[in-house]
PyMOL Python script that loads the backbone (N, CA, C, O; Angstrom):
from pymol import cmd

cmd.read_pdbstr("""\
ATOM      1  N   UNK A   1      -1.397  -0.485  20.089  1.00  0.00           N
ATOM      2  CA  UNK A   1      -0.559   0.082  19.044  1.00  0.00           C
ATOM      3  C   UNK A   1       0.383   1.113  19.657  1.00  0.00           C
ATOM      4  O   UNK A   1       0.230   1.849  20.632  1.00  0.00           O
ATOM      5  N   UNK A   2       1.285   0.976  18.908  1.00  0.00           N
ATOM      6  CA  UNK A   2       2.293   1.919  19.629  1.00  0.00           C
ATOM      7  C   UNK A   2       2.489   3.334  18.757  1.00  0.00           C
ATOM      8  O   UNK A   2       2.662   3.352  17.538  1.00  0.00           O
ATOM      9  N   UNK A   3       2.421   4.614  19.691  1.00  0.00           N
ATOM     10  CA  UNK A   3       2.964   5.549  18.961  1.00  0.00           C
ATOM     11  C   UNK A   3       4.569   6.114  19.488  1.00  0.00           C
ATOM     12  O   UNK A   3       4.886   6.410  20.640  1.00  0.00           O
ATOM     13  N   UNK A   4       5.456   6.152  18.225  1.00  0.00           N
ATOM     14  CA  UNK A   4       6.248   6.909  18.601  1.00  0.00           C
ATOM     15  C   UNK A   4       6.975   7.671  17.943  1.00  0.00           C
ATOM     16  O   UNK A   4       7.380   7.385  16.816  1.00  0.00           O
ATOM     17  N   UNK A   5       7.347   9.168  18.788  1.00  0.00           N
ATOM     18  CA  UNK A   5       7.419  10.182  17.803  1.00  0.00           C
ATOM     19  C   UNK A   5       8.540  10.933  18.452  1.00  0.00           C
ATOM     20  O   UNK A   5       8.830  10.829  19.644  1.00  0.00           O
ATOM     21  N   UNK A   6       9.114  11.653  17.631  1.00  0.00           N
ATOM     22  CA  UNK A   6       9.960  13.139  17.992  1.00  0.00           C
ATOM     23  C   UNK A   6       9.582  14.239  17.943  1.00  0.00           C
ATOM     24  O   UNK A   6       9.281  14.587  16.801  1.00  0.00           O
ATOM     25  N   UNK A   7       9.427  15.144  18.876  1.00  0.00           N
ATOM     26  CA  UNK A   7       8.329  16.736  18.794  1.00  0.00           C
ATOM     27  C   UNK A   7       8.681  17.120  17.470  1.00  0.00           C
ATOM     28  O   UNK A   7       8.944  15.967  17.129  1.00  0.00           O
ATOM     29  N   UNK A   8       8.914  17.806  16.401  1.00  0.00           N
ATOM     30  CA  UNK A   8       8.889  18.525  15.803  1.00  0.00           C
ATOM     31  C   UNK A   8       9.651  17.859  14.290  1.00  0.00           C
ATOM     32  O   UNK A   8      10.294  18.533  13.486  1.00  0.00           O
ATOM     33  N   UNK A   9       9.387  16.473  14.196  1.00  0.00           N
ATOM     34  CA  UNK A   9      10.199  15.393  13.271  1.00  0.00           C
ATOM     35  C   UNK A   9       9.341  15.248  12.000  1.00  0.00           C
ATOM     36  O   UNK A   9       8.138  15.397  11.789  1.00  0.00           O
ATOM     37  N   UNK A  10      10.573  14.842  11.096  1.00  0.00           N
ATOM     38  CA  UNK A  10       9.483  14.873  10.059  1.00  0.00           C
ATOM     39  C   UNK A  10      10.222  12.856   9.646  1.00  0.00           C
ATOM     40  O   UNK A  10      11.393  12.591   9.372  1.00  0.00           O
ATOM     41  N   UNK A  11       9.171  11.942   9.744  1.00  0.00           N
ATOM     42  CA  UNK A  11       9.803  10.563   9.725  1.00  0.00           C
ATOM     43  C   UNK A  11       9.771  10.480   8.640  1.00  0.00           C
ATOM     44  O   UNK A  11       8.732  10.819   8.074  1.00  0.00           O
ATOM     45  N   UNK A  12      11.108   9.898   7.721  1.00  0.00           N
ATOM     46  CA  UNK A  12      11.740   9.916   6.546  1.00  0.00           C
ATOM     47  C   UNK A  12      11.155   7.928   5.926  1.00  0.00           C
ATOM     48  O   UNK A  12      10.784   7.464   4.848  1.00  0.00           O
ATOM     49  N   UNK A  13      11.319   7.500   6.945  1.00  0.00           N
ATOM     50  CA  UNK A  13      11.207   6.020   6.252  1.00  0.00           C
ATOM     51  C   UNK A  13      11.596   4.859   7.729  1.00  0.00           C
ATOM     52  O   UNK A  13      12.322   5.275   8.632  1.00  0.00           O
ATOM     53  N   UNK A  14      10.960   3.328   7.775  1.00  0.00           N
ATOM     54  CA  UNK A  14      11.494   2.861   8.993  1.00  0.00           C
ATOM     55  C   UNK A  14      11.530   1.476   8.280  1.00  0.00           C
ATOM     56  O   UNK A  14      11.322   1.167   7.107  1.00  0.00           O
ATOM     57  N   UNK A  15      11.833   0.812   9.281  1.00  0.00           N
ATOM     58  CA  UNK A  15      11.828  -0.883   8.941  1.00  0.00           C
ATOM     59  C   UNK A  15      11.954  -2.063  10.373  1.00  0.00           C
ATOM     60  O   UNK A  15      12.272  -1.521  11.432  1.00  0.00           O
ATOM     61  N   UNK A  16      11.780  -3.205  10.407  1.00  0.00           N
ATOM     62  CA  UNK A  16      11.271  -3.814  11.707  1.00  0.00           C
ATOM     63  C   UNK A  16      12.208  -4.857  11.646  1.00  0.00           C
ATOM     64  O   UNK A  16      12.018  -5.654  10.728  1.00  0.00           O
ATOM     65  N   UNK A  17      13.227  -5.076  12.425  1.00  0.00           N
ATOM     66  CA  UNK A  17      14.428  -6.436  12.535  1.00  0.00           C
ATOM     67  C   UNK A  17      13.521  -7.597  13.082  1.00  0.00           C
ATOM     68  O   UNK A  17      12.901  -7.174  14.057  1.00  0.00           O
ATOM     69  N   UNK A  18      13.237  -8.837  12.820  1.00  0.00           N
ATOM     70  CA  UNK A  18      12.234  -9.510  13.305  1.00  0.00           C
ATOM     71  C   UNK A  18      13.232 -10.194  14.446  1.00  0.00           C
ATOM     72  O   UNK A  18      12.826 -10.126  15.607  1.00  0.00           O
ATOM     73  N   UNK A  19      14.492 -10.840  14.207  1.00  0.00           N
ATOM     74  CA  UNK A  19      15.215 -11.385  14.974  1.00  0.00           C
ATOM     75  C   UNK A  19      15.535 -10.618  16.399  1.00  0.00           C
ATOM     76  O   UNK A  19      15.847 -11.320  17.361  1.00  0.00           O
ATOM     77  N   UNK A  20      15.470  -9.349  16.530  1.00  0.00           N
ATOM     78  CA  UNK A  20      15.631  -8.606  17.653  1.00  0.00           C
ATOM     79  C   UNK A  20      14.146  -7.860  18.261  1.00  0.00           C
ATOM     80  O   UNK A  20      14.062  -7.302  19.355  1.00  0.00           O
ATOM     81  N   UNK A  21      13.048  -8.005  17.280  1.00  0.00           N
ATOM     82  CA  UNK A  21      12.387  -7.532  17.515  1.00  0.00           C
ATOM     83  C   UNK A  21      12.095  -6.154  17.758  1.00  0.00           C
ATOM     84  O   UNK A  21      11.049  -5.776  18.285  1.00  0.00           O
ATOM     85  N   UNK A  22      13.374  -5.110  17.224  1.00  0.00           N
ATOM     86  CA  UNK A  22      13.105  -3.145  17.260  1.00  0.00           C
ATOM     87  C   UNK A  22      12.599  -2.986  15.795  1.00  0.00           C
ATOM     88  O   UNK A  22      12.644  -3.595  14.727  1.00  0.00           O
ATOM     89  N   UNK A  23      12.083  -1.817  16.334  1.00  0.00           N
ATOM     90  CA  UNK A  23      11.297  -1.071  14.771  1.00  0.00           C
ATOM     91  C   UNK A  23      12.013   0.181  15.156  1.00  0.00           C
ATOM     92  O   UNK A  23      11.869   0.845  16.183  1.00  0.00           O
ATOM     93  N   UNK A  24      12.904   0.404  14.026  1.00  0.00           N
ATOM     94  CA  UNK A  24      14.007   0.928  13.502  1.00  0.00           C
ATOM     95  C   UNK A  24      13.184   2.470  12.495  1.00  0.00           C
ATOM     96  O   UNK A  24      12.467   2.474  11.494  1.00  0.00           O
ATOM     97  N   UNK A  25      13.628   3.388  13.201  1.00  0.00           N
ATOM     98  CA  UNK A  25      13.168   4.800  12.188  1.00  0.00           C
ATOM     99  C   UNK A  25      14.204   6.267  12.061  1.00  0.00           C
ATOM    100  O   UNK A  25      14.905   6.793  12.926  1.00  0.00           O
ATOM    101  N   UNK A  26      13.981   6.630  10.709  1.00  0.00           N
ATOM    102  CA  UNK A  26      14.709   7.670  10.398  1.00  0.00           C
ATOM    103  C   UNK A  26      13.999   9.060  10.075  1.00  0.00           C
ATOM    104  O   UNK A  26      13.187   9.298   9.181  1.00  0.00           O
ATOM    105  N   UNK A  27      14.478   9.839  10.958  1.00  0.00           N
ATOM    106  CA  UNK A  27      13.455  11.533  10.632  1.00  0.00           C
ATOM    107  C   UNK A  27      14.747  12.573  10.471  1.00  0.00           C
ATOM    108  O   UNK A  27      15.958  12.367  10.394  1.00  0.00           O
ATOM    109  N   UNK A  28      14.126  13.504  10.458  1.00  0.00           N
ATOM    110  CA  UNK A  28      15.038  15.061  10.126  1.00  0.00           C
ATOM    111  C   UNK A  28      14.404  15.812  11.173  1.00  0.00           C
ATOM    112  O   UNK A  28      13.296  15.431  11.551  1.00  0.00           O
ATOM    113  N   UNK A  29      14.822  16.609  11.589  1.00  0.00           N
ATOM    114  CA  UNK A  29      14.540  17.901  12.760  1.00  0.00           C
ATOM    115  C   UNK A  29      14.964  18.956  12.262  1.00  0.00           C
ATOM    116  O   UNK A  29      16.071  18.843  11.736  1.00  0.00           O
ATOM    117  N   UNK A  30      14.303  20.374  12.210  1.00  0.00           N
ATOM    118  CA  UNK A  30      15.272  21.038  11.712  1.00  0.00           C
ATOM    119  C   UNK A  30      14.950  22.289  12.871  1.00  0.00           C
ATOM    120  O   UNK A  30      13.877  22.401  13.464  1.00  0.00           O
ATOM    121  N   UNK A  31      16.045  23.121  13.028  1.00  0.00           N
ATOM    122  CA  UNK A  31      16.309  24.570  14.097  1.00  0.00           C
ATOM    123  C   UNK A  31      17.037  25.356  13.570  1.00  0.00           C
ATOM    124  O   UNK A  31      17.771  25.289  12.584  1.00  0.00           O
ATOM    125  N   UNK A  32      16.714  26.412  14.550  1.00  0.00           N
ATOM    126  CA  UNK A  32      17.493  27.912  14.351  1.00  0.00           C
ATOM    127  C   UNK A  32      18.446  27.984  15.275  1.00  0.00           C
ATOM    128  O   UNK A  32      18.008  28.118  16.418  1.00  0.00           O
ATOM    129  N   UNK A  33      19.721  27.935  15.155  1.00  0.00           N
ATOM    130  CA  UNK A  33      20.567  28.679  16.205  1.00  0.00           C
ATOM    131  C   UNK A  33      21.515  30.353  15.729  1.00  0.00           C
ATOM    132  O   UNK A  33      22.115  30.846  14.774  1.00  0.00           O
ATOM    133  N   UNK A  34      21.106  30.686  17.150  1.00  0.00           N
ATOM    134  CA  UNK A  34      21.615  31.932  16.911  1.00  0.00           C
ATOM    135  C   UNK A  34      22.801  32.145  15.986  1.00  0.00           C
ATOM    136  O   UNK A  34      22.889  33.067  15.176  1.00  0.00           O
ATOM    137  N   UNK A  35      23.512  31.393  16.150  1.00  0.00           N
ATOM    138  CA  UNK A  35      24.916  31.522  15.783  1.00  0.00           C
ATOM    139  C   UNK A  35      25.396  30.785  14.060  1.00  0.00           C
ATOM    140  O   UNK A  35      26.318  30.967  13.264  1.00  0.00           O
ATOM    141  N   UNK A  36      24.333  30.028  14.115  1.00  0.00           N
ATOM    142  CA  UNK A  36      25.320  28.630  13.062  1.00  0.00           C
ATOM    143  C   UNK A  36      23.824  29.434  12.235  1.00  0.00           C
ATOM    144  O   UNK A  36      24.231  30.099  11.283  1.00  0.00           O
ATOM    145  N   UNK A  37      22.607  29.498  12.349  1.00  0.00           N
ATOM    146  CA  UNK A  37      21.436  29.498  11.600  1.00  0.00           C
ATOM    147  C   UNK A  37      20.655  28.493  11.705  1.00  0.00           C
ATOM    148  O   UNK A  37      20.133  27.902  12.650  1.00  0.00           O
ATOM    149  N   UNK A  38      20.652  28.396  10.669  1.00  0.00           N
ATOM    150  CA  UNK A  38      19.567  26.900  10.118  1.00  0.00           C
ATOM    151  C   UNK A  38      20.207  25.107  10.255  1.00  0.00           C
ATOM    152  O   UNK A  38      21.032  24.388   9.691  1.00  0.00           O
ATOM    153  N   UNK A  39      19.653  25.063  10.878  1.00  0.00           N
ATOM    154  CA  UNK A  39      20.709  23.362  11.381  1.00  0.00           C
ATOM    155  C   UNK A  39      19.610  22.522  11.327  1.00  0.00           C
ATOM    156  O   UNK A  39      18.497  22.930  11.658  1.00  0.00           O
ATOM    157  N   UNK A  40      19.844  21.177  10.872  1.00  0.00           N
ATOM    158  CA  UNK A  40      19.062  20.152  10.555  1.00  0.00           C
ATOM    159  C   UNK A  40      19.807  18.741  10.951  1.00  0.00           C
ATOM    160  O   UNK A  40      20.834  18.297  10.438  1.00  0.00           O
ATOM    161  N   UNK A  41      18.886  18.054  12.177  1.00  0.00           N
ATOM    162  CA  UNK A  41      19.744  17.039  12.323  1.00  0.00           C
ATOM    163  C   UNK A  41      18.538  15.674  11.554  1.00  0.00           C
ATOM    164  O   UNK A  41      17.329  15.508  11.388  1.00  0.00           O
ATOM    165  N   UNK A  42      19.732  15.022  11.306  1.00  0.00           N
ATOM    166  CA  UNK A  42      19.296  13.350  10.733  1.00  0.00           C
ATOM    167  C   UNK A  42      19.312  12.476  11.888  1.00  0.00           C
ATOM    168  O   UNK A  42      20.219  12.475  12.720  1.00  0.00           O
ATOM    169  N   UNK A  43      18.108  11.602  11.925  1.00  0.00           N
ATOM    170  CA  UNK A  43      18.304  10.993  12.990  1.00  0.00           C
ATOM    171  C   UNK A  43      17.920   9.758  12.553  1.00  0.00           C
ATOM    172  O   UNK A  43      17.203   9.577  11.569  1.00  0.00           O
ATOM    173  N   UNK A  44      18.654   8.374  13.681  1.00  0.00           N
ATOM    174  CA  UNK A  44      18.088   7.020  13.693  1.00  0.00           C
ATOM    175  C   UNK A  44      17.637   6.731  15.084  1.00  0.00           C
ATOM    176  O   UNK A  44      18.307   6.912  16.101  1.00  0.00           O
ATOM    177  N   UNK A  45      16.183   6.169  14.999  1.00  0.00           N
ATOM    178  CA  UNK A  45      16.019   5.579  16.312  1.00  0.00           C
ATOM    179  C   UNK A  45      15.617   4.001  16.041  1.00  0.00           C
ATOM    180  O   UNK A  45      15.291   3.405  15.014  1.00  0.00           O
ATOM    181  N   UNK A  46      15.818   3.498  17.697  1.00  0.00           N
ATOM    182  CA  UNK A  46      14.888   2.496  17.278  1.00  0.00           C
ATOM    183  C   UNK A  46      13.779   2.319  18.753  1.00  0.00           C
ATOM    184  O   UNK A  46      13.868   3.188  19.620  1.00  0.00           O
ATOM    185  N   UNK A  47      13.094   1.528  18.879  1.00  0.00           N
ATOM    186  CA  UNK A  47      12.275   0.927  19.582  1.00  0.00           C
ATOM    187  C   UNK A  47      11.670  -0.046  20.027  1.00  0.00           C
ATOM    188  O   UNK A  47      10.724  -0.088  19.241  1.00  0.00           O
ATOM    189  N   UNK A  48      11.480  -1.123  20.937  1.00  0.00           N
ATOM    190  CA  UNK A  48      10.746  -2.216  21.012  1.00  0.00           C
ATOM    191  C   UNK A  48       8.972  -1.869  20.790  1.00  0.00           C
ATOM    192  O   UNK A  48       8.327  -0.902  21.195  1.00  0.00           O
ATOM    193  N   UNK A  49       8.607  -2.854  20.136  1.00  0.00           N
ATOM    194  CA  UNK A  49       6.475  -2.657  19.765  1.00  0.00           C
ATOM    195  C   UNK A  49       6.152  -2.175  21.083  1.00  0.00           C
ATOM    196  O   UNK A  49       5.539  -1.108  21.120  1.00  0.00           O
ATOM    197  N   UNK A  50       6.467  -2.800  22.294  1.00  0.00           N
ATOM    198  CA  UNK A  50       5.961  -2.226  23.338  1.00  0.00           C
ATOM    199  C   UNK A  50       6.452  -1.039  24.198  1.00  0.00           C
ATOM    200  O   UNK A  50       6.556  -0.960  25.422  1.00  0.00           O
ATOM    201  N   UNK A  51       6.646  -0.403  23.514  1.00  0.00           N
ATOM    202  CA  UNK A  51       7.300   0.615  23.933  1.00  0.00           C
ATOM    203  C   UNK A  51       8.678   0.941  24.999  1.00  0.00           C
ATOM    204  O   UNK A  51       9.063   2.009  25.475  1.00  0.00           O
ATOM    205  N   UNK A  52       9.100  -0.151  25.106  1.00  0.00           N
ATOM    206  CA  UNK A  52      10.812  -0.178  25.249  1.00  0.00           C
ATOM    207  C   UNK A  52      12.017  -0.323  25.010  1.00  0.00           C
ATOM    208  O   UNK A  52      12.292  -1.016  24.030  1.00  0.00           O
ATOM    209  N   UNK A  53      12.987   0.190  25.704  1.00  0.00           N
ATOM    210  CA  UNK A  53      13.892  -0.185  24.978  1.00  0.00           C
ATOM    211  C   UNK A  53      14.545   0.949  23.916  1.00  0.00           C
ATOM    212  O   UNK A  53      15.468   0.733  23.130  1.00  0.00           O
ATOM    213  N   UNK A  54      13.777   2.286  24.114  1.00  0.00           N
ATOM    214  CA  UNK A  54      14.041   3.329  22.931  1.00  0.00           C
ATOM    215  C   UNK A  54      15.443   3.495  23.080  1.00  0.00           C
ATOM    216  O   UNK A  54      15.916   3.022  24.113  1.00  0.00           O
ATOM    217  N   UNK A  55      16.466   4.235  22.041  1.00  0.00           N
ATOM    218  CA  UNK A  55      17.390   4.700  21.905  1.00  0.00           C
ATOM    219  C   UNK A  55      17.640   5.379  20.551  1.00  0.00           C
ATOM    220  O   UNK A  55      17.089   4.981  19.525  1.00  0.00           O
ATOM    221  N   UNK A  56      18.452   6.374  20.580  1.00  0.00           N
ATOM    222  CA  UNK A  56      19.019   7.127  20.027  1.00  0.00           C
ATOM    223  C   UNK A  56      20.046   6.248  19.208  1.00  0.00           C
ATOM    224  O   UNK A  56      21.007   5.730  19.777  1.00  0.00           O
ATOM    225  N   UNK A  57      19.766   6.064  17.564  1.00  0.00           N
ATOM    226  CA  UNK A  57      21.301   5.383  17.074  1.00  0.00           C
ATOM    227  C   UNK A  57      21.936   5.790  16.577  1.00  0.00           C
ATOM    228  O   UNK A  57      23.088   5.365  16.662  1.00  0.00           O
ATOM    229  N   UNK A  58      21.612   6.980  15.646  1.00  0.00           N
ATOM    230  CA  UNK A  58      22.758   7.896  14.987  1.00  0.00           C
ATOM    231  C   UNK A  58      21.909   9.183  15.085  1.00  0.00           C
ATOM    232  O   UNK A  58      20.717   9.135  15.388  1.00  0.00           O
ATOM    233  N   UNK A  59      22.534  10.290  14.828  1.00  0.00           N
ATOM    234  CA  UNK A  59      22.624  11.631  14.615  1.00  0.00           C
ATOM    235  C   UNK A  59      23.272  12.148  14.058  1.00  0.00           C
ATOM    236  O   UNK A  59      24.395  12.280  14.544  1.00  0.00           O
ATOM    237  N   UNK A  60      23.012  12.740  12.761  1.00  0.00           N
ATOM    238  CA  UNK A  60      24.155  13.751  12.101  1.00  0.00           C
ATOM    239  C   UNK A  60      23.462  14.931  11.790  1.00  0.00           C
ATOM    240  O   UNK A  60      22.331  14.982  11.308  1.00  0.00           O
ATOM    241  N   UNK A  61      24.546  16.354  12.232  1.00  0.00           N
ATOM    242  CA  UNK A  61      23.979  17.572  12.018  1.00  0.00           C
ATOM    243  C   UNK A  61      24.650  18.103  10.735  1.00  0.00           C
ATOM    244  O   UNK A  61      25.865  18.035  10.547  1.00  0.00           O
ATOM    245  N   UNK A  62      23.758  18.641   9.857  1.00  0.00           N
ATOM    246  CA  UNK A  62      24.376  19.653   9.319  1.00  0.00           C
ATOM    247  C   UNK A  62      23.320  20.793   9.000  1.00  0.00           C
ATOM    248  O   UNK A  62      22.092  20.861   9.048  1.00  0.00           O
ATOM    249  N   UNK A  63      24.462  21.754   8.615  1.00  0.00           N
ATOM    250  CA  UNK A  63      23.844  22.918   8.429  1.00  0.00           C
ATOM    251  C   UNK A  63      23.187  23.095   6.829  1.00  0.00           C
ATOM    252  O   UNK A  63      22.682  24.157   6.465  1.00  0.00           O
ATOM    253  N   UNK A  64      23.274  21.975   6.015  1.00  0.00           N
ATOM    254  CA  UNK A  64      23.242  22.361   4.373  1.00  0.00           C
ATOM    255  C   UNK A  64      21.384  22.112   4.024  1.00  0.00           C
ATOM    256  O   UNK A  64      20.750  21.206   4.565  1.00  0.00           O
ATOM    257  N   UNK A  65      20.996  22.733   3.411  1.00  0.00           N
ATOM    258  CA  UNK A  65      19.392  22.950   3.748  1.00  0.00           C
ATOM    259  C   UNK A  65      18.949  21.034   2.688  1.00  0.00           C
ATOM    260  O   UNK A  65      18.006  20.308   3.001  1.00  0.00           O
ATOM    261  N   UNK A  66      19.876  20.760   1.621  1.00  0.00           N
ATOM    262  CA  UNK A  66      20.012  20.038   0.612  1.00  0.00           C
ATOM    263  C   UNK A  66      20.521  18.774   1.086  1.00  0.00           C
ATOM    264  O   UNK A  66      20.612  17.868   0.257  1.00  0.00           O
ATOM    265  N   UNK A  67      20.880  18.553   2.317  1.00  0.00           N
ATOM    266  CA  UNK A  67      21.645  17.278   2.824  1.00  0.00           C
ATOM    267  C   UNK A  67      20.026  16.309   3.447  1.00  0.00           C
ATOM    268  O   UNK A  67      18.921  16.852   3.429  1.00  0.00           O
ATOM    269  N   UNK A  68      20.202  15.154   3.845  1.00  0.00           N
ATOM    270  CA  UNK A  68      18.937  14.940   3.979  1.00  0.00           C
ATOM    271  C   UNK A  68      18.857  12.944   4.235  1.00  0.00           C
ATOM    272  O   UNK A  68      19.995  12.611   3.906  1.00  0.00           O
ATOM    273  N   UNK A  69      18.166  11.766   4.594  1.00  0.00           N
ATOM    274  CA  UNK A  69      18.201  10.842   4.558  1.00  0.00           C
ATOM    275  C   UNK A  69      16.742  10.223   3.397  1.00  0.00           C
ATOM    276  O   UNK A  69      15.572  10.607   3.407  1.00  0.00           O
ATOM    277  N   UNK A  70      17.331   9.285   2.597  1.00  0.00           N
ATOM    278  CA  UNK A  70      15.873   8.751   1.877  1.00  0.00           C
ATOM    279  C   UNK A  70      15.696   7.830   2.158  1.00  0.00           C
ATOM    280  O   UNK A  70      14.523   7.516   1.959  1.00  0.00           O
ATOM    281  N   UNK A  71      16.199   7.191   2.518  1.00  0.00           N
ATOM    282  CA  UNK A  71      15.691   5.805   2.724  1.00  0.00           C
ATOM    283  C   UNK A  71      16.484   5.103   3.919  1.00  0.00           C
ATOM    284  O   UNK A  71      17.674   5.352   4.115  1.00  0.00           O
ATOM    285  N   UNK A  72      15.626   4.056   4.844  1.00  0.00           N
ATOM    286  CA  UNK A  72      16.653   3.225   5.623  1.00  0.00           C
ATOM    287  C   UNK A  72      15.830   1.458   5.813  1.00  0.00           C
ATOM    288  O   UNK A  72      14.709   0.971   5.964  1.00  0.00           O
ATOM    289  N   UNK A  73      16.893   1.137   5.714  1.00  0.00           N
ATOM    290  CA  UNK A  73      16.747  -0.426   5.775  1.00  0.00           C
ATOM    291  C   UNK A  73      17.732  -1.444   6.540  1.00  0.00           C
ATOM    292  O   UNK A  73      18.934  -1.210   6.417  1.00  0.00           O
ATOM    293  N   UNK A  74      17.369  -2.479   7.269  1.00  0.00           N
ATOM    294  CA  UNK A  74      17.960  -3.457   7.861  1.00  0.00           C
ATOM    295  C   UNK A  74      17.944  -4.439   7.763  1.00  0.00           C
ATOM    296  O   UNK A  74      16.873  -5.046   7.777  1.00  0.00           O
ATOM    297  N   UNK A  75      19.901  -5.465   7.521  1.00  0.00           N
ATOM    298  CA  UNK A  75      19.862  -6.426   6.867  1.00  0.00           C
ATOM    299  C   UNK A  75      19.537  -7.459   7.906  1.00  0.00           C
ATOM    300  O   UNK A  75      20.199  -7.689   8.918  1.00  0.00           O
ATOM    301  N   UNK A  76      18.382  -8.076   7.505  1.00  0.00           N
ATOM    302  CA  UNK A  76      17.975  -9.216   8.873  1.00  0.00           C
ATOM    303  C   UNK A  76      18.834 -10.033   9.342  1.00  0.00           C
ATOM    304  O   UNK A  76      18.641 -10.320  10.524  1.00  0.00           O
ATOM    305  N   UNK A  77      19.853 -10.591   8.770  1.00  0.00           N
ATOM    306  CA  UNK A  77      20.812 -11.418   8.554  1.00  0.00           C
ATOM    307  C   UNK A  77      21.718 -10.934   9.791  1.00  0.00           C
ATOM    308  O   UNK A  77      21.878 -11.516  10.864  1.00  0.00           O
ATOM    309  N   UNK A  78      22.304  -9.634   9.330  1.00  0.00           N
ATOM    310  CA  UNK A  78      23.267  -9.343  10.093  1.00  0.00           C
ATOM    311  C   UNK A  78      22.665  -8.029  11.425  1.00  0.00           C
ATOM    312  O   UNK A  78      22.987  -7.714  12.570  1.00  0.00           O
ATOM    313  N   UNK A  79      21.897  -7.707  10.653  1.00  0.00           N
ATOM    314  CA  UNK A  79      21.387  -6.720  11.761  1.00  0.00           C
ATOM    315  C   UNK A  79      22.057  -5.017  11.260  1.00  0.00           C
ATOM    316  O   UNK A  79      22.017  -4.002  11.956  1.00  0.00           O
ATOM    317  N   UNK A  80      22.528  -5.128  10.127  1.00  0.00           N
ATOM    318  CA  UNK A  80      23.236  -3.771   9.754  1.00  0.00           C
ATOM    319  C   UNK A  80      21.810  -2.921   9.139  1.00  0.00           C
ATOM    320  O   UNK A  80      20.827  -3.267   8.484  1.00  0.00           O
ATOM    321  N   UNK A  81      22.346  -1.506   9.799  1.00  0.00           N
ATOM    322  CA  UNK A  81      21.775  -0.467   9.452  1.00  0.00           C
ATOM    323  C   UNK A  81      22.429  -0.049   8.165  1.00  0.00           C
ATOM    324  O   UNK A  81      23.643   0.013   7.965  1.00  0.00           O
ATOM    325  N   UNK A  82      21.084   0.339   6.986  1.00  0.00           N
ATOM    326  CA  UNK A  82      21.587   0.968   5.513  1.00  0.00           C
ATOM    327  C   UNK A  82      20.919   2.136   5.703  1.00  0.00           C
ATOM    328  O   UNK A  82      19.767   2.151   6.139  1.00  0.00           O
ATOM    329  N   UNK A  83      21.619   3.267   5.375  1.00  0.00           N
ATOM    330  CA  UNK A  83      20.824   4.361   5.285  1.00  0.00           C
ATOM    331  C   UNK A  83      21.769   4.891   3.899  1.00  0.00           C
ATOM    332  O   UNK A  83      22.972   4.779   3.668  1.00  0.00           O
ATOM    333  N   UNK A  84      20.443   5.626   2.965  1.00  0.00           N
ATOM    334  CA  UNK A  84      20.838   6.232   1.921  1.00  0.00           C
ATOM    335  C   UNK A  84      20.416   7.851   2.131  1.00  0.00           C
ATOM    336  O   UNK A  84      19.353   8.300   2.559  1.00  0.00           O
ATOM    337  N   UNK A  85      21.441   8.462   1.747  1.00  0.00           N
ATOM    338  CA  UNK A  85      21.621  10.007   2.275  1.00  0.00           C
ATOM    339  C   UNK A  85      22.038  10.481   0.485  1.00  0.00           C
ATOM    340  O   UNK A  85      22.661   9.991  -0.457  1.00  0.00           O
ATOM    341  N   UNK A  86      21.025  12.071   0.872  1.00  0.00           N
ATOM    342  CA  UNK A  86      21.171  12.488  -0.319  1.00  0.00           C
ATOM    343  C   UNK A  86      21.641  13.785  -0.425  1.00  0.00           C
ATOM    344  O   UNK A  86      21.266  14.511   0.495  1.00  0.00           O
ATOM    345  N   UNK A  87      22.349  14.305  -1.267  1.00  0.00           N
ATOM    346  CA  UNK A  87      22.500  15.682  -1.566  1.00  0.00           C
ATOM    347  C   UNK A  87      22.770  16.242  -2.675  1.00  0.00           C
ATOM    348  O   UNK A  87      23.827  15.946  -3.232  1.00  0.00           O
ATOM    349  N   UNK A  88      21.993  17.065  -3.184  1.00  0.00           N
ATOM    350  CA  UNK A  88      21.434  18.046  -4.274  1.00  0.00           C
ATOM    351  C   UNK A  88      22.479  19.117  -4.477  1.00  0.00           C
ATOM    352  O   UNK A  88      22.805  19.951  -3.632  1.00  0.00           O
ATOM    353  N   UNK A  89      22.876  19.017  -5.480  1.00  0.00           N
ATOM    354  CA  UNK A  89      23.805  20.000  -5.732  1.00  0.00           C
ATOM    355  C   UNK A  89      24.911  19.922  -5.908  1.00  0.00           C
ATOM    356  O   UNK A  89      25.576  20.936  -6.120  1.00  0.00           O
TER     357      UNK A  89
END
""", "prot")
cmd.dss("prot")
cmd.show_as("cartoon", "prot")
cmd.util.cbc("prot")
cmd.orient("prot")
């Protein structure tokens, strides 16, 4: 079984492309910088079951405590990433 993780992530939701074979996941990170404050990045990864193959697929930072990802899904067909992003307020 495979584990895989981001130090300090909180995993939002994932899904598995069978045709390519990655298992596809979405988390939040959140930090302090001196300067900006409170920053929270959104992230997509994916992975092969056996543990290769990782990469980084999207990243978006913001600073808004209310910004955030709920859900992500992939169309088998085409291979497109859906991500639904939310914000309060």
């Amino acid at each position: 079984m495979l584990t895989a993780c981001v130090a300090g992530a909180t995993i939002v939701d994932f899904d598995f492309h069978g045709s390519s074979g990655f298992i596809y996941w979405a988390d939040i990170t959140s930090s302090q910088s001196r300067y900006l404050g409170s920053v929270k990045k959104l992230n997509v990864h994916r992975i092969k079951p056996d543990g290769s193959d990782y990469a980084d697929i999207v990243t978006v930072t913001t600073m808004k405590s209310y910004h955030g990802i709920s859900a992500l899904a992939i169309n088998w067909l085409e291979g497109i990433i859906w991500l639904l992003f939310y914000v309060i307020g």
